[in-house]
Structure formats: structure tokens, C-alpha cells
Backbone bond lengths (Angstrom), bond angles and torsions (degrees), N, CA, C in turn:
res aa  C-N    CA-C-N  psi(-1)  N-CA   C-N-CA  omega(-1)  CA-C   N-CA-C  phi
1 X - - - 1.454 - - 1.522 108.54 -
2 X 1.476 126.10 127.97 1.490 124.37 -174.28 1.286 109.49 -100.64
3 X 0.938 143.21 137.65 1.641 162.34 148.89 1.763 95.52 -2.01
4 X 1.272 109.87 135.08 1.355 125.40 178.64 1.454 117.11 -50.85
5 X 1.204 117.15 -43.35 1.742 141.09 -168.03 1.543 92.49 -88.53
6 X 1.769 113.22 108.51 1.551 105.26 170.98 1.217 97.55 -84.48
7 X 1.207 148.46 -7.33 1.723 137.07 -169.68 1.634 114.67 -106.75
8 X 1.263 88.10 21.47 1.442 100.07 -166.19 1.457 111.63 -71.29
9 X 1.660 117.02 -29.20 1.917 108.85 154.88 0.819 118.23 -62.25
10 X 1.564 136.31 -25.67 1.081 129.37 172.18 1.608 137.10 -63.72
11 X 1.515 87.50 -38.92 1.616 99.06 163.64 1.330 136.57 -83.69
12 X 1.579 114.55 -19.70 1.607 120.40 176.37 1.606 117.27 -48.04
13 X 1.255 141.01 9.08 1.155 130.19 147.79 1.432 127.00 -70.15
14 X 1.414 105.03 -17.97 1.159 126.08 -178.61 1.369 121.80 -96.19
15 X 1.230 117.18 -1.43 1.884 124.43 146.27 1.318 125.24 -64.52
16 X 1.113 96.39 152.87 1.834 111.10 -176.85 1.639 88.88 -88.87
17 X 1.516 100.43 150.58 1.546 99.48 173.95 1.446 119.42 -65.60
18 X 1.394 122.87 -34.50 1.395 117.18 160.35 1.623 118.34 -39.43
19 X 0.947 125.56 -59.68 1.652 141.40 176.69 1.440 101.56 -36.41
20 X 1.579 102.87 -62.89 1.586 111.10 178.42 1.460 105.73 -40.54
21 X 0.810 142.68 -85.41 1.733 179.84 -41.68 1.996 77.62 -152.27
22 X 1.328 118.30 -71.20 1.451 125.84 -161.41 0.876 90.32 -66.50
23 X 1.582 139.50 -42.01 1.254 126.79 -155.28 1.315 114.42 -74.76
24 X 1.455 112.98 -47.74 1.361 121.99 154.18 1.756 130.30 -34.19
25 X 0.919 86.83 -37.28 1.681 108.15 -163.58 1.621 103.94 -91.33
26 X 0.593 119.22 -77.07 2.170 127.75 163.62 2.057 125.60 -61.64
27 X 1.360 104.09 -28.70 1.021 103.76 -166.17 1.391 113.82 -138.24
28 X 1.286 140.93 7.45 1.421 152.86 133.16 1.559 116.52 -4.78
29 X 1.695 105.93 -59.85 1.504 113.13 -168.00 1.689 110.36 -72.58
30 X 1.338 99.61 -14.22 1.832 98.34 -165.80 1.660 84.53 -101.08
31 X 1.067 128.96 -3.55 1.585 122.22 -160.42 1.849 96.16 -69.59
32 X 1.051 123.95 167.48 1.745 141.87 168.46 1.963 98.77 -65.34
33 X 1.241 125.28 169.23 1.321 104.48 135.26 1.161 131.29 -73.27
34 X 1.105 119.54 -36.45 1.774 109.05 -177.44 1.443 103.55 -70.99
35 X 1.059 147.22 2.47 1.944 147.73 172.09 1.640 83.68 -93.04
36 X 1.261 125.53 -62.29 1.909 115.69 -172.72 1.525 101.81 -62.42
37 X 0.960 121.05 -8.61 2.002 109.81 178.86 1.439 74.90 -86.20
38 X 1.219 120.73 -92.07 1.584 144.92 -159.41 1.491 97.48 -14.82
39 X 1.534 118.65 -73.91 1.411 107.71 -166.56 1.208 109.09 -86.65
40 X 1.584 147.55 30.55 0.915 146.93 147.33 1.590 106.05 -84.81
41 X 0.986 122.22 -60.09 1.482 122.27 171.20 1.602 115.98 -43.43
42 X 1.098 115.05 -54.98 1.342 125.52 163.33 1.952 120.48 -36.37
43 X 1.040 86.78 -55.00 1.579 90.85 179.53 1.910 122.05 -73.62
44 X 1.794 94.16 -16.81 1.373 100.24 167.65 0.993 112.19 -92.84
45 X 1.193 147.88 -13.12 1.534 167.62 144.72 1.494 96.01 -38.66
46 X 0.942 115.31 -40.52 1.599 99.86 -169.24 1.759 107.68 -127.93
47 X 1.348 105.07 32.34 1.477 115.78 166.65 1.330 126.58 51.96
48 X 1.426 108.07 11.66 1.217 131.40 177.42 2.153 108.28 -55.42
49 X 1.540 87.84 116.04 1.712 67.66 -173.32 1.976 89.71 -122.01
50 X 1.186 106.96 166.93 1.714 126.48 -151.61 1.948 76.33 -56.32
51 X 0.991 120.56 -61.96 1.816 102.48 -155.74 1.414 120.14 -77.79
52 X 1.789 112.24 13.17 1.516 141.94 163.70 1.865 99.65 -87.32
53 X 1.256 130.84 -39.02 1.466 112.03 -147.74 1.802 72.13 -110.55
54 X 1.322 133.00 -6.53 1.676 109.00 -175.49 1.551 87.22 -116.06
55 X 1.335 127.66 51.28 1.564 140.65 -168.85 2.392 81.95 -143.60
56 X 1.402 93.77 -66.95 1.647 76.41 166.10 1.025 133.17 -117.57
57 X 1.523 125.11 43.95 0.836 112.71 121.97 1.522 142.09 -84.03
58 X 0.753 101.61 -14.08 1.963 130.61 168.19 1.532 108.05 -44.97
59 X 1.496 96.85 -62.83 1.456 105.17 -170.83 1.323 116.32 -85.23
60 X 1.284 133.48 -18.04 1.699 126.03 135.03 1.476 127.58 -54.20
61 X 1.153 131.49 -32.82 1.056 120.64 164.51 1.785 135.44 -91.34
62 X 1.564 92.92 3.68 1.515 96.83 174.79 1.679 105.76 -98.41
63 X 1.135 98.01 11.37 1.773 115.56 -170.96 1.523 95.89 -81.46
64 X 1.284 119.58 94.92 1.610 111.37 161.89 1.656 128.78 -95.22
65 X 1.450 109.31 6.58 1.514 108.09 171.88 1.496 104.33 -76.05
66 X 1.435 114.22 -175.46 1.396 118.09 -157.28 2.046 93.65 -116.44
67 X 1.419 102.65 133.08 1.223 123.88 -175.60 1.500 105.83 -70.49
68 X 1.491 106.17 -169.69 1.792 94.87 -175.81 1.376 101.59 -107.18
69 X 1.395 95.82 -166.46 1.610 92.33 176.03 1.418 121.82 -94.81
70 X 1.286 120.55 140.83 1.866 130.53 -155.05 1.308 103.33 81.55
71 X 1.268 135.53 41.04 1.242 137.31 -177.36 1.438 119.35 -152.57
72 X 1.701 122.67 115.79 1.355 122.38 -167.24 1.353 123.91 -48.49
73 X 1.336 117.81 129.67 1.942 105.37 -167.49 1.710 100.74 -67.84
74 X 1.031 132.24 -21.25 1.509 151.10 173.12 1.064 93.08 -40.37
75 X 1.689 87.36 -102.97 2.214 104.56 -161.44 1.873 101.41 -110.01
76 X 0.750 123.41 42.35 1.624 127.99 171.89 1.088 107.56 40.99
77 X 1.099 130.61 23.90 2.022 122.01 175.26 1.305 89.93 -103.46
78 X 1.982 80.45 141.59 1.089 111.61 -158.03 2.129 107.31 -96.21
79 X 1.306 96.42 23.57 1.226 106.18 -165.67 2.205 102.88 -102.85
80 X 0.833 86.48 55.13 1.793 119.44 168.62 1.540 111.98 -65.55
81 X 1.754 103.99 124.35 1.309 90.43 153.22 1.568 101.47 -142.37
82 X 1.764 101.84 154.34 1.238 101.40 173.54 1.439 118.06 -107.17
83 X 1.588 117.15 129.64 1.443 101.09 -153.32 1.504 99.22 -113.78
84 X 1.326 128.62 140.09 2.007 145.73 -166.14 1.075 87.14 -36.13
85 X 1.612 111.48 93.84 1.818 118.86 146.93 1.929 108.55 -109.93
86 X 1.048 114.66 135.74 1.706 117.15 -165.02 1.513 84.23 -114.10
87 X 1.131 86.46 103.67 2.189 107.84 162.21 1.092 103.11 -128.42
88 X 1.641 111.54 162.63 1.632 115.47 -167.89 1.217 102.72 -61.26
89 X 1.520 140.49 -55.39 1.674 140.47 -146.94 1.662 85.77 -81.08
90 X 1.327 134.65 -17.92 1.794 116.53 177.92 1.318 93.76 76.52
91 X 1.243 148.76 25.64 1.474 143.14 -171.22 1.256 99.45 -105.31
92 X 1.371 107.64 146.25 1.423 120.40 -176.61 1.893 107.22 -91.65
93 X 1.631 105.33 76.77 1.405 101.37 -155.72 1.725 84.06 -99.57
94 X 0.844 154.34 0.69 1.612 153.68 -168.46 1.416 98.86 -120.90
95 X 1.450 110.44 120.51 1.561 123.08 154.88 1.305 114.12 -97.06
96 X 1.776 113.65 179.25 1.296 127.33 154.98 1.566 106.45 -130.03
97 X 1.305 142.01 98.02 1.297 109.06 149.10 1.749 137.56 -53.59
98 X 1.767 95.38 127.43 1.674 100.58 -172.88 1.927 94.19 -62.64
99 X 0.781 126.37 -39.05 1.856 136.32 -139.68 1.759 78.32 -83.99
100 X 1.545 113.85 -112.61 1.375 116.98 177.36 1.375 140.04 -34.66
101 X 1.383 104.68 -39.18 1.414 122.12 -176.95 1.817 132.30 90.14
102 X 1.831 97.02 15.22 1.076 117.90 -165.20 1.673 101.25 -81.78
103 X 1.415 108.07 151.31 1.573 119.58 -166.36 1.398 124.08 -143.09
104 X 0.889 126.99 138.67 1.653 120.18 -159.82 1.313 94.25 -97.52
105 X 1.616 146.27 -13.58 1.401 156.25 173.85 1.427 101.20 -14.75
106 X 1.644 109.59 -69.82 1.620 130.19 -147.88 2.345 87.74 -81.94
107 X 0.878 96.82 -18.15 1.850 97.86 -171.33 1.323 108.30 -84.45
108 X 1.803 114.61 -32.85 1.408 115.22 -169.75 1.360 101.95 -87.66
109 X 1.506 117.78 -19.49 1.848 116.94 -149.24 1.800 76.85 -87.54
110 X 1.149 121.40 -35.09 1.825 137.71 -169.31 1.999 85.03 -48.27
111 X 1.470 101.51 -56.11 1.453 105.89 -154.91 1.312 120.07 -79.13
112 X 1.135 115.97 -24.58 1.416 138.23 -175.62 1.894 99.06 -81.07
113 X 1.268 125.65 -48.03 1.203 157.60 154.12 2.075 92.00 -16.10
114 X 1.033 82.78 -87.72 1.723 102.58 -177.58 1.586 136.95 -53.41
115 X 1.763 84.81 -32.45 1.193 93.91 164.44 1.620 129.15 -104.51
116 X 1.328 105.73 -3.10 1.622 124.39 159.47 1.908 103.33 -64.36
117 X 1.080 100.60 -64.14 1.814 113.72 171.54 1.432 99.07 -46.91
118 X 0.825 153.67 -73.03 1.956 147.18 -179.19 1.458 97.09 -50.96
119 X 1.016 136.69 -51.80 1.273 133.10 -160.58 1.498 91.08 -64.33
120 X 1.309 120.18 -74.49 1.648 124.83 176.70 1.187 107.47 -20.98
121 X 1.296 119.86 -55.00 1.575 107.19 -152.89 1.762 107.58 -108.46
122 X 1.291 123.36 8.07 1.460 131.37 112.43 1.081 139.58 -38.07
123 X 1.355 134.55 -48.21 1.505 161.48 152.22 1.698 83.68 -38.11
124 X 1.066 118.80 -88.55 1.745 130.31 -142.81 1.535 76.93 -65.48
125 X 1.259 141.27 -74.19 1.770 123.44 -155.00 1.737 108.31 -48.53
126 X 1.164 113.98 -36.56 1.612 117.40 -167.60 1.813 82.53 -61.12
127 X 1.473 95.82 -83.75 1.716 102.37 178.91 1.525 113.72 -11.65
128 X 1.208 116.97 -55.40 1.579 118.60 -170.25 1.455 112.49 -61.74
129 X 1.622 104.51 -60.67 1.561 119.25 167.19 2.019 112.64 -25.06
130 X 1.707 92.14 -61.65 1.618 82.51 -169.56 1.519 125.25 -78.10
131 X 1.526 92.21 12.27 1.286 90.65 -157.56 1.845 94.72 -103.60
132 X 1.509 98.96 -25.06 1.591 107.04 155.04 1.009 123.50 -55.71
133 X 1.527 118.78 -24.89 1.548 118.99 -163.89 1.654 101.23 -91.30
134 X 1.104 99.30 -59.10 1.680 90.88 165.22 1.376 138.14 -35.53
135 X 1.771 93.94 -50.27 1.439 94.35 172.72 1.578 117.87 -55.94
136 X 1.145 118.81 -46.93 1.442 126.50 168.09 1.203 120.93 -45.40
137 X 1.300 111.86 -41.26 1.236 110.72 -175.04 1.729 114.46 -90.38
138 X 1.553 119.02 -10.31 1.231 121.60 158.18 1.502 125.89 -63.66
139 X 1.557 102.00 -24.01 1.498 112.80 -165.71 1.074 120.98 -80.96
140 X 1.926 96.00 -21.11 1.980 106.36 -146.93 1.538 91.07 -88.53
């Protein structure tokens, strides 16, 4: 399976060396061959040696403040995509990071999850309520 972005050799000059580093590191195996020549060359191009790219990746992920917006909560690259999910609000609430590969999928299904469960057990108290009220009101 190849990386979503077909122009993506084309663009790797245009990564931050951190990006490189993830990209390497998470997303190598899904890469094309010509993206594994590309960002291999790339990373020797820029003298990047293995205890430089696990130097940032380190320091993106020991990063626990909150990134901006269009920016992976992971490793902060800003190389995001949001791919055709149809939810009622039309909001582009699901990412992909291209660089890491981090995804909000498993966070929203978490949220949706939780708040289906409250909703349920809202449902059942109303239910109970009227069903008290009736009874009461069968009795009176």
C-alpha cells in the first residue's frame, strides 16, 4: 500500500527535518519506491545521521503542550489531511498525519462511544420517570 500523497518525492525538500525523522520512522514501509529513494537521499542531503532524527524525534514527542490548529497533536507537522468523512456538522473533525501517521479516528470513535453511553442512560432515566408518572397516575 503507498502513501496517500503521490507527489510526495517531489515535495520532500519541503519537510522539516523533524517530519523527515517520522517519516522515516512510521511511514517508510507504506512509502512508493521512488518516495524510499527520495527520502533516503534527502536525509543524506542534509546529514541527518540515525542519533540526529531519534534526537527529533524525542523532542516532539516529549512536547506535551497543545500544538496549533492544522497541526498534528503528535509531532506538529503541519502536513494534515482530512479525508471525506460525512457527519452531521460536515466538520472536518478526522485527520491523518502524512509525516507520523497519527489519526484522530481511534479518539473520536472513544468520543462518540461516551457520549452515545450518556445519551442511553438519559433515555432510560426519562423512561423510568414517565413510567413513574403513570404508575402514579394509575393508582391515584
Amino acid at each position: 500500500m503507498s502513501i496517500i500523497s503521490r507527489d510526495l518525492a517531489y515535495k520532500m525538500h519541503e519537510y522539516s527535518d523533524f517530519e523527515l525523522a517520522f517519516l522515516l520512522k512510521n511511514r517508510y514501509g507504506n512509502l512508493t519506491p521512488e518516495s524510499q529513494q527520495t527520502l533516503v537521499y534527502e536525509v543524506k542531503q542534509r546529514e541527518l545521521s540515525p542519533a540526529r532524527l531519534t534526537d527529533l524525534m524525542e523532542e516532539k514527542l516529549a512536547y506535551s503542550g497543545s500544538y496549533g490548529m492544522g497541526e498534528c497533536s503528535k509531532c506538529s507537522s503541519d502536513k494534515i489531511e482530512f479525508p471525506e468523512v460525512v457527519n452531521k456538522g460536515r466538520e472536518k473533525k478526522y485527520y491523518i498525519c502524512s509525516v507520523c501517521g497519527h489519526h484522530t479516528f481511534k479518539e473520536a470513535m472513544q468520543a462518540n462511544a461516551a457520549k452515545s453511553k450518556k445519551v442511553a442512560i438519559l433515555a432510560a432515566a426519562i423512561l423510568i420517570i414517565v413510567l413513574s408518572l403513570v404508575m402514579f397516575l394509575v393508582q391515584a
